[in-house]
C-alpha positions in Angstrom: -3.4 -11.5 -17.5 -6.3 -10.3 -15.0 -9.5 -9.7 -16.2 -11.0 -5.8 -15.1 -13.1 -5.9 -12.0 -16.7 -5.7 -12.9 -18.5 -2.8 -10.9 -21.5 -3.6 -8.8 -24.7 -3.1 -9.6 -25.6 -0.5 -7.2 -22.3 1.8 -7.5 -23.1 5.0 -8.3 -20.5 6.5 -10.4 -21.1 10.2 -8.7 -20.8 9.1 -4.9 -17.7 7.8 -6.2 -16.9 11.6 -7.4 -18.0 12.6 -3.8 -15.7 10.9 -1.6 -12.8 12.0 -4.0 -14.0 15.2 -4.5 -14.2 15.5 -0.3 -10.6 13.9 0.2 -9.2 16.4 -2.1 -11.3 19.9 -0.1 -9.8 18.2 3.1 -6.0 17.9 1.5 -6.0 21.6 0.2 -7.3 22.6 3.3 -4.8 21.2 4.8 -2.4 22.3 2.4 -3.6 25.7 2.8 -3.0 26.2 6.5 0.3 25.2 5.7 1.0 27.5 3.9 -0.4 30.1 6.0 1.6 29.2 8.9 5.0 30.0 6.5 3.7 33.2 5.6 3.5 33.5 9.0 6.9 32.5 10.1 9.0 34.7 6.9 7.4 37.7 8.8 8.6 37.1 12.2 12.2 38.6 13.3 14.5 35.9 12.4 16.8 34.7 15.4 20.3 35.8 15.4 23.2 33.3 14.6 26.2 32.4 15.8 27.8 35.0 13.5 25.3 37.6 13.8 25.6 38.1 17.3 29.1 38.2 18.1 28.8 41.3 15.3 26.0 42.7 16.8 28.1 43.1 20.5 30.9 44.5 18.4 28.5 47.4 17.2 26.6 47.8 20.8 30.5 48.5 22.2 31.1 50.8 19.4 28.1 53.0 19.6 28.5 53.1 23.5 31.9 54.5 23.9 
């Protein structure tokens, strides 16, 4: 079996903390616009389908005549 890695003398157990603490800001950041950007896109008309058009026409004719 392995034997644990012995720290170095001059780690610093809170710079440690730092760079996590950093990398994590950086990923909910991320994380964040992300989920703004989908909030964005549910509130934007939604493009017709296939389906929904063809329907659509139909109701267009009708209202015209």
């Amino acid at each position: 079996m392995a034997r644990p890695r012995k720290a170095p003398p001059d780690s610093d157990p809170f710079a440690e903390l730092a760079k996590k603490t950093e990398i994590l800001e950086r990923e909910m950041t991320a994380q964040r616009s992300a989920m703004d950007r989908l909030k964005q896109m549910r509130t934007r008309p939604r493009p017709l389908q296939a389906g929904e058009a063809s329907k659509d026409a139909r109701t267009k004719r009708r209202m015209a005549r």
